[in-house]
Biopython code that builds the backbone (N, CA, C, O; Angstrom):
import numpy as np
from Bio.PDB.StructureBuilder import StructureBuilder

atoms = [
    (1, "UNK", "N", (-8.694, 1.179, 6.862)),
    (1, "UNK", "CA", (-9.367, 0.394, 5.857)),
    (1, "UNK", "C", (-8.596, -0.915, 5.684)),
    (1, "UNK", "O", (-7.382, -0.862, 5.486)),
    (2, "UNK", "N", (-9.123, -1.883, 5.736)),
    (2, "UNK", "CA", (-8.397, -3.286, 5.320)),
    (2, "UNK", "C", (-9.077, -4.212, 4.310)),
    (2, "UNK", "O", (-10.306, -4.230, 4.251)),
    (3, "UNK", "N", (-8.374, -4.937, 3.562)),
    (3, "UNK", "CA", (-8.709, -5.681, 3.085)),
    (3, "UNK", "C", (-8.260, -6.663, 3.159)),
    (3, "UNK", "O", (-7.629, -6.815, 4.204)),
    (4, "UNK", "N", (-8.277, -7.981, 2.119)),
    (4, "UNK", "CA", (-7.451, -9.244, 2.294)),
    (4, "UNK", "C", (-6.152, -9.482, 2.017)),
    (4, "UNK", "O", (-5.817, -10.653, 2.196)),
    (5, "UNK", "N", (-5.224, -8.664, 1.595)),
    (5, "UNK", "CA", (-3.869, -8.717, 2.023)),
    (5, "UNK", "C", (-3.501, -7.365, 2.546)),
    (5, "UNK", "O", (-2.401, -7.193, 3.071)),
    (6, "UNK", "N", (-4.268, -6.516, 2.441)),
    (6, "UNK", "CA", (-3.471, -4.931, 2.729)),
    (6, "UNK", "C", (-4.163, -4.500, 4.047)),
    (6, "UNK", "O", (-4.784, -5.274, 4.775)),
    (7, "UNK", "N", (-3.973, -3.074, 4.289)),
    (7, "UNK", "CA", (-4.956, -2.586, 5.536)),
    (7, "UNK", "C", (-4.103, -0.841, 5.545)),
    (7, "UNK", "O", (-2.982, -0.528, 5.945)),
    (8, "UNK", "N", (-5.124, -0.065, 4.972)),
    (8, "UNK", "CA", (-4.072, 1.370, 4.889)),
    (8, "UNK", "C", (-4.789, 2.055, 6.199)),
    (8, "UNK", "O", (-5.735, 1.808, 6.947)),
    (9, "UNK", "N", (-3.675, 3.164, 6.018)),
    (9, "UNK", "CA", (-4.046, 4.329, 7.434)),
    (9, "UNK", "C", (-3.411, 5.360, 6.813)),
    (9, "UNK", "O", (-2.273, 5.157, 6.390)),
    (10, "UNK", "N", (-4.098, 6.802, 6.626)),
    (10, "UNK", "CA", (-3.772, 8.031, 6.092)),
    (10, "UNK", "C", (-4.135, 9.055, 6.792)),
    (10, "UNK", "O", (-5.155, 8.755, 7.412)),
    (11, "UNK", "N", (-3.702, 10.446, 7.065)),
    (11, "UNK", "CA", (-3.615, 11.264, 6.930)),
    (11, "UNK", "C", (-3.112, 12.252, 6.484)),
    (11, "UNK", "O", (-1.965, 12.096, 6.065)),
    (12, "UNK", "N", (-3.687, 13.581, 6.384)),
    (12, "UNK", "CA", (-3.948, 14.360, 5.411)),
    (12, "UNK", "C", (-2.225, 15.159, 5.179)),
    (12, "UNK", "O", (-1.740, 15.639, 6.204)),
    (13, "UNK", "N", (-1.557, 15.244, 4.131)),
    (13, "UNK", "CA", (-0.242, 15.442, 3.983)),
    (13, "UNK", "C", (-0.205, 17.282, 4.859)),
    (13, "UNK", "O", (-1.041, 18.168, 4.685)),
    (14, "UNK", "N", (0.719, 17.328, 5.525)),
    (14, "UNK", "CA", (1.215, 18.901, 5.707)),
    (14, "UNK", "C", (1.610, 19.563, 4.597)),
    (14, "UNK", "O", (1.362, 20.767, 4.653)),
    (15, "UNK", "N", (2.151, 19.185, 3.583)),
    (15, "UNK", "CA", (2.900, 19.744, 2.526)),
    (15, "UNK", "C", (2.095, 19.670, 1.140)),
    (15, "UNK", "O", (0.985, 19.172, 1.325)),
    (16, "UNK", "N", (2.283, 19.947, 0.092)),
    (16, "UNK", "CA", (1.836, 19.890, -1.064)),
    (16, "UNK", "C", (1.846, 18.637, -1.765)),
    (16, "UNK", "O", (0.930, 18.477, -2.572)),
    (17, "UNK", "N", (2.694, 17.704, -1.627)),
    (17, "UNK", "CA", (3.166, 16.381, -2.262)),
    (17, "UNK", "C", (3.109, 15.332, -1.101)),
    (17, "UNK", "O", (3.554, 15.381, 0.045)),
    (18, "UNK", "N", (2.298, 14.207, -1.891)),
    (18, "UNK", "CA", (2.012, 12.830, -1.300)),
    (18, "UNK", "C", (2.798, 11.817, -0.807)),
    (18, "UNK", "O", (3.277, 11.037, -1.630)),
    (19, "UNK", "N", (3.075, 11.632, 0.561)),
    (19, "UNK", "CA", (4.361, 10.672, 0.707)),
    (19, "UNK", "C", (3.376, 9.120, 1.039)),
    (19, "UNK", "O", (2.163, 9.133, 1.246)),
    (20, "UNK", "N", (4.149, 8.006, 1.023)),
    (20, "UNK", "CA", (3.241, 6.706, 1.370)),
    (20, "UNK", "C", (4.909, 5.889, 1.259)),
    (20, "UNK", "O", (5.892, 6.007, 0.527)),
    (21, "UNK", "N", (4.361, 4.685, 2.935)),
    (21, "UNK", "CA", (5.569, 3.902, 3.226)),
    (21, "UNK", "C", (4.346, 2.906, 3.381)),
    (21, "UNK", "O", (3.155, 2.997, 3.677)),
    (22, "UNK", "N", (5.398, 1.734, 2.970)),
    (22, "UNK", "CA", (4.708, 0.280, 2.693)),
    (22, "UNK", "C", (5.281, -0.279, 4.290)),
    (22, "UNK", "O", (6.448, 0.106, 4.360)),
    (23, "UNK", "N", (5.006, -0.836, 5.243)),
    (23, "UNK", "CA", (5.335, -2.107, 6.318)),
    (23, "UNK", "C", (4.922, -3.543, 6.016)),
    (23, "UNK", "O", (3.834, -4.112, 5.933)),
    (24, "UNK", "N", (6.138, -3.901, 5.889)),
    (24, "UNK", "CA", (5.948, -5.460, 6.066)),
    (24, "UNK", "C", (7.113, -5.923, 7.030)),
    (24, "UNK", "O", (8.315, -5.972, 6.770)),
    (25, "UNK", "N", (6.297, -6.336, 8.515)),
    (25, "UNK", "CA", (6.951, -6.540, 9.506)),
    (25, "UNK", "C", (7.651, -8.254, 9.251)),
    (25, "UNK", "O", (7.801, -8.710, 8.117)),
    (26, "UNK", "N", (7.976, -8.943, 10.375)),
    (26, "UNK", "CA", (8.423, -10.006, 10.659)),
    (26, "UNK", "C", (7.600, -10.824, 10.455)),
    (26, "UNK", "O", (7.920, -11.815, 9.799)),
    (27, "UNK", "N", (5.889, -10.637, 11.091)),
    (27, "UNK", "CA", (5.163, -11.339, 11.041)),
    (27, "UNK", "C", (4.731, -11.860, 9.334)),
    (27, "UNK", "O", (4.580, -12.968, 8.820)),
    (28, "UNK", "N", (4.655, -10.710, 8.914)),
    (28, "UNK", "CA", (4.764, -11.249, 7.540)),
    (28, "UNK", "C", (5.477, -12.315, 6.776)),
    (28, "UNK", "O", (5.001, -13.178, 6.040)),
    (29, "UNK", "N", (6.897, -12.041, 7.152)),
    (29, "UNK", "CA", (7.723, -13.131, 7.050)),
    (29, "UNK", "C", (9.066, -12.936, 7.785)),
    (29, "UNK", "O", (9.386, -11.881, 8.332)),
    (30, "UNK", "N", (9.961, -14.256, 7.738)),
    (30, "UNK", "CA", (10.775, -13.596, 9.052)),
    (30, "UNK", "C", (12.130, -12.922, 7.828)),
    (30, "UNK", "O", (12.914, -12.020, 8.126)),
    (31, "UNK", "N", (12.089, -13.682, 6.410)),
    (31, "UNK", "CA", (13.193, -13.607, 5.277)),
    (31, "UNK", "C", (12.864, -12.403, 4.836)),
    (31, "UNK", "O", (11.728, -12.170, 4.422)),
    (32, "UNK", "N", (14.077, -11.249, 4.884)),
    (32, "UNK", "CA", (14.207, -10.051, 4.580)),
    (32, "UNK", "C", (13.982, -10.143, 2.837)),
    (32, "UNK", "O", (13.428, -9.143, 2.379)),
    (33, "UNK", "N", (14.327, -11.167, 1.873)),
    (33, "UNK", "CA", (14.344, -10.717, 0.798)),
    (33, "UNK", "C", (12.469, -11.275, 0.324)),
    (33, "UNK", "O", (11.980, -10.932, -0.752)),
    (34, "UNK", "N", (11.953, -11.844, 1.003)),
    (34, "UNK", "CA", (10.164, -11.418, 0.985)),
    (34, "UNK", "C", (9.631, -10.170, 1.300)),
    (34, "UNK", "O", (8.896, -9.541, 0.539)),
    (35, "UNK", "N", (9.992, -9.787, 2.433)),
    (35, "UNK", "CA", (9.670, -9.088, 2.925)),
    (35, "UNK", "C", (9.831, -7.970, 1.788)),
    (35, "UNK", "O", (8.853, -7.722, 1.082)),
    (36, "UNK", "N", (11.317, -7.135, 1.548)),
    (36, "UNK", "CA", (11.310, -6.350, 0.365)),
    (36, "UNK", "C", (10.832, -6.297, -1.106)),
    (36, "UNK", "O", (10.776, -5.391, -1.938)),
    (37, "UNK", "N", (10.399, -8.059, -1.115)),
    (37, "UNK", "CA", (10.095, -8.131, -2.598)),
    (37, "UNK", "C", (8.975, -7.561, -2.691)),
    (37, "UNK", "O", (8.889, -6.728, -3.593)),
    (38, "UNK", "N", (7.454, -7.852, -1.610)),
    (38, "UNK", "CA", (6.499, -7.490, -1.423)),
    (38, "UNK", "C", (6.291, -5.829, -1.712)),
    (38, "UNK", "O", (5.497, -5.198, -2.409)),
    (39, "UNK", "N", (7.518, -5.411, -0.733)),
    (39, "UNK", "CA", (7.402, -3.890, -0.548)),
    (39, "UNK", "C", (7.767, -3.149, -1.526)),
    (39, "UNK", "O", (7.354, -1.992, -1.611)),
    (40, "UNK", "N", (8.865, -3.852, -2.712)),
    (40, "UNK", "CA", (9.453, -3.165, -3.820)),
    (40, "UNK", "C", (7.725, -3.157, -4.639)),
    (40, "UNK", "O", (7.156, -2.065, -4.655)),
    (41, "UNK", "N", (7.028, -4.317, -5.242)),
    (41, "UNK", "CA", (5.864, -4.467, -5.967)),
    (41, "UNK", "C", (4.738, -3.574, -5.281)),
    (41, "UNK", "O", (3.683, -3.443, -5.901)),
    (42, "UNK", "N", (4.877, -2.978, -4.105)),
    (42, "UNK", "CA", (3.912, -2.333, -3.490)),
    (42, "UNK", "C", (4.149, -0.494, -3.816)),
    (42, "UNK", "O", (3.296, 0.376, -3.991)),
    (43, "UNK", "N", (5.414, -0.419, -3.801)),
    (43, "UNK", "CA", (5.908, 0.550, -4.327)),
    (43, "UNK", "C", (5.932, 1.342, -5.777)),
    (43, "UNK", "O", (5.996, 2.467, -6.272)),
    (44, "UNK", "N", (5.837, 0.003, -6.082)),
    (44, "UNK", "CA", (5.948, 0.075, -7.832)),
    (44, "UNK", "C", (4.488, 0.944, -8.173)),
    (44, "UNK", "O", (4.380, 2.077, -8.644)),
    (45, "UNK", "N", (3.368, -0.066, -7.737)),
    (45, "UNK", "CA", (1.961, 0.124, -7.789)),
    (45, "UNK", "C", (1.905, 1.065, -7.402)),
    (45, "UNK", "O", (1.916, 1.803, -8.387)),
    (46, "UNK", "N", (1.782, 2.240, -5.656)),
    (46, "UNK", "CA", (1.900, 3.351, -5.579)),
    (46, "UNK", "C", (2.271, 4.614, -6.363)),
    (46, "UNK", "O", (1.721, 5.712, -6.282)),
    (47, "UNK", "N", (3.603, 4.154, -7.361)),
    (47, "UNK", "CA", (4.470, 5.652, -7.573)),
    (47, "UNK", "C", (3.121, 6.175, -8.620)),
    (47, "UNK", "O", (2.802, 7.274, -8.166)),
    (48, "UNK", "N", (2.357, 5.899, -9.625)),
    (48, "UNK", "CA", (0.894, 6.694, -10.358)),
    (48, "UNK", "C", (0.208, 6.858, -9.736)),
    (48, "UNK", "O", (-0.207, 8.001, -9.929)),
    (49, "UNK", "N", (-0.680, 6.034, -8.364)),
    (49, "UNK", "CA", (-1.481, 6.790, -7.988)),
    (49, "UNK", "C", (-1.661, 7.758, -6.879)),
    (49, "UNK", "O", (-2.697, 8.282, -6.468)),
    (50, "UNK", "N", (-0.007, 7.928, -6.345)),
    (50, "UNK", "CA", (0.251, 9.097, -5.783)),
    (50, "UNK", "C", (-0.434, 10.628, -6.270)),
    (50, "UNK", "O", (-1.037, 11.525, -5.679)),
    (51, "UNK", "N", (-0.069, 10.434, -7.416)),
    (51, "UNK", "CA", (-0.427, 11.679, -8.429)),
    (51, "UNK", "C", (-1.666, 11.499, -8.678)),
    (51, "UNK", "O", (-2.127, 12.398, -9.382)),
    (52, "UNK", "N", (-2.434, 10.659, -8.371)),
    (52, "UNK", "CA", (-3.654, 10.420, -9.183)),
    (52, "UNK", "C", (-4.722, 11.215, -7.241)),
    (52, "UNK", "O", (-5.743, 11.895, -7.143)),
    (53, "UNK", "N", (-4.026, 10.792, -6.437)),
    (53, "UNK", "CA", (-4.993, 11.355, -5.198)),
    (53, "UNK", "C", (-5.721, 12.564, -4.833)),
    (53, "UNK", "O", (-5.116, 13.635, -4.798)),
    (54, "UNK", "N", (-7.036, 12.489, -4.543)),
    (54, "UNK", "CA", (-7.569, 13.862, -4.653)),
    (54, "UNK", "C", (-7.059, 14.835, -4.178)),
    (54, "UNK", "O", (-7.402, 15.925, -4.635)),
    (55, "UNK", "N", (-5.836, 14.768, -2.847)),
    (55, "UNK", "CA", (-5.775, 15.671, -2.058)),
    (55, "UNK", "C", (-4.062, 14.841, -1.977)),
    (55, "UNK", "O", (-3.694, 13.736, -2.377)),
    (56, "UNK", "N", (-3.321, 15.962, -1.275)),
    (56, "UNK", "CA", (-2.156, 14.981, -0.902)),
    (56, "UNK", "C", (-2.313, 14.630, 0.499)),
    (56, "UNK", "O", (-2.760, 15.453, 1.297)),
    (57, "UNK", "N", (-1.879, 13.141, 0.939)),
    (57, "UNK", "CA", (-2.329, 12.388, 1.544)),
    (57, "UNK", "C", (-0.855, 11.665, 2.442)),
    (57, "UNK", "O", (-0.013, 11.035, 1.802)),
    (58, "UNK", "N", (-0.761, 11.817, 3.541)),
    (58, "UNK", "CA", (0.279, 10.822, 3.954)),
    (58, "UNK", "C", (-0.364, 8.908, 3.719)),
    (58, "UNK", "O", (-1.468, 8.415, 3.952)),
    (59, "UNK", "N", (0.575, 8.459, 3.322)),
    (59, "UNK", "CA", (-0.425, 6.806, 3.256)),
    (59, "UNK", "C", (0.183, 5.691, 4.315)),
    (59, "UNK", "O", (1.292, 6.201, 4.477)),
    (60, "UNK", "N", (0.188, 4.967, 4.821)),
    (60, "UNK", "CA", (0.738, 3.558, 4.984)),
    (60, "UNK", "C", (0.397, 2.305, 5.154)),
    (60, "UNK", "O", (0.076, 1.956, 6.290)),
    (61, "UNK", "N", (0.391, 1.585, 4.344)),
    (61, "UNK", "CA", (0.222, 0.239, 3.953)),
    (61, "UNK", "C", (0.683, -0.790, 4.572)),
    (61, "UNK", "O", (1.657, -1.254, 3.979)),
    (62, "UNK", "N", (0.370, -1.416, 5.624)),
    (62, "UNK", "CA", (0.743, -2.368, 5.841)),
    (62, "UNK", "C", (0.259, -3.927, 5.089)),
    (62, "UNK", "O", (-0.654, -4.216, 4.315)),
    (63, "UNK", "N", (1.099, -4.540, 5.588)),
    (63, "UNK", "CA", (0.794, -6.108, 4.810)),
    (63, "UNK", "C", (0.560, -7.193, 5.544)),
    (63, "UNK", "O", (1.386, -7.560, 6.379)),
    (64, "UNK", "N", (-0.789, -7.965, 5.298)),
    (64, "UNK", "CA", (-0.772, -9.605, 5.372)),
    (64, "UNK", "C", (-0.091, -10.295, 4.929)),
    (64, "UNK", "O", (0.709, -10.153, 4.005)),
    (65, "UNK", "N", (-0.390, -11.316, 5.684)),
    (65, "UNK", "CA", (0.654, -12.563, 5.193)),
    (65, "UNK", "C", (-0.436, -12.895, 3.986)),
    (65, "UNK", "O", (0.334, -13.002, 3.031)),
    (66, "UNK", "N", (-1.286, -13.039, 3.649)),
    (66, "UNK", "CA", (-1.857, -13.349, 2.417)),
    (66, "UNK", "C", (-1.270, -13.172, 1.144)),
    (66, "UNK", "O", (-1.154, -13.959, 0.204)),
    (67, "UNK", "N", (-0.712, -11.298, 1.369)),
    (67, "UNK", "CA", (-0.049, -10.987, 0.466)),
    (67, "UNK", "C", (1.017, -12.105, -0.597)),
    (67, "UNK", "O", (1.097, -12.270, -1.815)),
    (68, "UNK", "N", (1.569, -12.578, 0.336)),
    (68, "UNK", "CA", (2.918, -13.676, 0.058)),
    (68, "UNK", "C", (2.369, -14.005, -1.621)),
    (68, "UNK", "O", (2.893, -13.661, -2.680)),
    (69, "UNK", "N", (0.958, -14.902, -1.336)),
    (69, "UNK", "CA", (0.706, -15.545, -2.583)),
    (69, "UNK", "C", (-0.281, -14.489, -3.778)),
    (69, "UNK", "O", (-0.791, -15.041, -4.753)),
    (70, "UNK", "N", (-0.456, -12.963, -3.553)),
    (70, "UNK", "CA", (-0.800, -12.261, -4.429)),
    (70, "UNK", "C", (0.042, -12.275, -5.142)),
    (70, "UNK", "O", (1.224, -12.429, -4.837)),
    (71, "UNK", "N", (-0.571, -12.057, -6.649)),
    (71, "UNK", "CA", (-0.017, -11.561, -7.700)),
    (71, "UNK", "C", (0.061, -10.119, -7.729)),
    (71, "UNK", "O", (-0.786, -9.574, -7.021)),
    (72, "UNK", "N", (1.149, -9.055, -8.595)),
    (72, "UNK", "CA", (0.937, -7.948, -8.772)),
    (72, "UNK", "C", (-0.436, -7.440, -9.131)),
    (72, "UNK", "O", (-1.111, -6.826, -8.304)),
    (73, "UNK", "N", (-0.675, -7.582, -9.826)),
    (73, "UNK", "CA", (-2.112, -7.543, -10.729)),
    (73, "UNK", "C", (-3.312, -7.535, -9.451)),
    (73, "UNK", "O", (-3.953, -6.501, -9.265)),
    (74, "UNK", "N", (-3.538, -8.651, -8.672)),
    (74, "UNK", "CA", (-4.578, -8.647, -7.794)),
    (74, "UNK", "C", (-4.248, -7.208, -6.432)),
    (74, "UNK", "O", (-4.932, -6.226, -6.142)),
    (75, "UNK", "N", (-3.192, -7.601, -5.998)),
    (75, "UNK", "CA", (-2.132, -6.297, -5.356)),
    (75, "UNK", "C", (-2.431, -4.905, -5.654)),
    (75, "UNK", "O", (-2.755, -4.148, -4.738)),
    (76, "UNK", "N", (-2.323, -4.376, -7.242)),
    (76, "UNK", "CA", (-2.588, -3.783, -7.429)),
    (76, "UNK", "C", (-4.009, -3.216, -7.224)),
    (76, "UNK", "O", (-4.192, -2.120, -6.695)),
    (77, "UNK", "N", (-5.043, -4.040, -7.682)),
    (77, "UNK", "CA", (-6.684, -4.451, -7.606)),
    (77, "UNK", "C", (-7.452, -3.747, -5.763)),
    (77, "UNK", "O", (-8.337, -2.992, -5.359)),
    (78, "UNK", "N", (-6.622, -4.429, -5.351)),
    (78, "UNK", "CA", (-7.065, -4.487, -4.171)),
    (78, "UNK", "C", (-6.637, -3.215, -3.577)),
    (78, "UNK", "O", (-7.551, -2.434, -3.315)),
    (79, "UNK", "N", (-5.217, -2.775, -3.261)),
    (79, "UNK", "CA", (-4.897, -1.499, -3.140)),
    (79, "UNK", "C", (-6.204, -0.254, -4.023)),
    (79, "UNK", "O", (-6.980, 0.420, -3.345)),
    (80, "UNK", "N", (-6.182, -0.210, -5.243)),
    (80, "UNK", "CA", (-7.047, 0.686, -5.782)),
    (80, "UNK", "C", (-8.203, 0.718, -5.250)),
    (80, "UNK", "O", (-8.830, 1.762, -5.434)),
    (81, "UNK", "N", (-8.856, -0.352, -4.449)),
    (81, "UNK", "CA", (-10.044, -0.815, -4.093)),
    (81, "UNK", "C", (-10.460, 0.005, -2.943)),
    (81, "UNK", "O", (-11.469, 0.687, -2.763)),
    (82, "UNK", "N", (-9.256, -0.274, -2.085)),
    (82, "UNK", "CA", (-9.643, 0.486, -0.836)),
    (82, "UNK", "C", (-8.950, 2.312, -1.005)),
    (82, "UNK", "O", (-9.601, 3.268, -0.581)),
    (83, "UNK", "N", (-8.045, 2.419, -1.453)),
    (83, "UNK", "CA", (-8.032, 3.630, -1.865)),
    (83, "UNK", "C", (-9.522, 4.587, -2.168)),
    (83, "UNK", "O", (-9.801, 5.686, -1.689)),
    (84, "UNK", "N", (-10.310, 3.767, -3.099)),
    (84, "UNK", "CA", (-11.833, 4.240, -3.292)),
    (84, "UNK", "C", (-12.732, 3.949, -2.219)),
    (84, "UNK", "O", (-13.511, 4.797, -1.784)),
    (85, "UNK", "N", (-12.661, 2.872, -1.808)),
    (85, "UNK", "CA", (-13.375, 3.049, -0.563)),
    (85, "UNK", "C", (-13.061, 4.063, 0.614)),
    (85, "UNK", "O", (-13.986, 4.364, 1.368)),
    (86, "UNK", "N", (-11.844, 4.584, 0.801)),
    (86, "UNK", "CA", (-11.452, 5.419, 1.586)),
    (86, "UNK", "C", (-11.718, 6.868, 1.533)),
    (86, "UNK", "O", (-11.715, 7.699, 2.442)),
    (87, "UNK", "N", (-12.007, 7.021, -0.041)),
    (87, "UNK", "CA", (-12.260, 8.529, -0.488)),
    (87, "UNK", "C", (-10.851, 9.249, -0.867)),
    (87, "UNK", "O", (-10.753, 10.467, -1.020)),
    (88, "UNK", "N", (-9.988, 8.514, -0.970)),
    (88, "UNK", "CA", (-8.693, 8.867, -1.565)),
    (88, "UNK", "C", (-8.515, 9.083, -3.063)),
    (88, "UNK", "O", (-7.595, 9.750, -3.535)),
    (89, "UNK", "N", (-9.464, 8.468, -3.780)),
    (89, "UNK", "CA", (-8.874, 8.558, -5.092)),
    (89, "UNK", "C", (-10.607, 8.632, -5.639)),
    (89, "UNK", "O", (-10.872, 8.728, -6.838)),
]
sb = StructureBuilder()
sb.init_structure("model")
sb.init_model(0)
sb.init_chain("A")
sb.init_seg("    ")
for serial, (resi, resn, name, xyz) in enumerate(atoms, 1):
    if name == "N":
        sb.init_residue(resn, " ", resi, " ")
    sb.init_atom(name, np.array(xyz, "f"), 0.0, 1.0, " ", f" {name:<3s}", serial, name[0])
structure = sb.get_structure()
């Protein structure tokens, strides 16, 4: 599923509890402390709706460079977005 800064890929967890890793490669940016800032705010947003998923779910999120100029708030928006479009939540 993608959207305009994100693009997830899931499958279905082996275990009882939901794991999800954020990627934000080079292309994203080449400065490590973007790169993590992105991934810390991506993280943040994840840790509720882990718990909130119908099923437990492996997740991973990768990132556009679009991302750069999201706000949390839209970040957040958009993640939830495709989560529902996916049938995840």
């Amino acid at each position: 599923m993608s959207g305009m800064a994100l693009r997830i890929k899931w499958v279905p967890a082996k275990g009882q509890v939901a794991h999800a890793t954020v990627v934000a490669g080079l292309a994203f940016d080449k400065r490590a402390t973007q790169r993590n800032a992105v991934k810390r705010r991506l993280r943040e947003i994840l840790r509720p709706l882990l718990e909130a998923l119908r099923a437990p779910y492996d997740l991973m999120i990768f990132v556009n460079k679009s991302a750069a100029t999201r706000s949390f708030s839209e970040l957040r928006h958009e993640l939830i977005a495709l989560l529902k479009k996916g049938g995840l939540l």
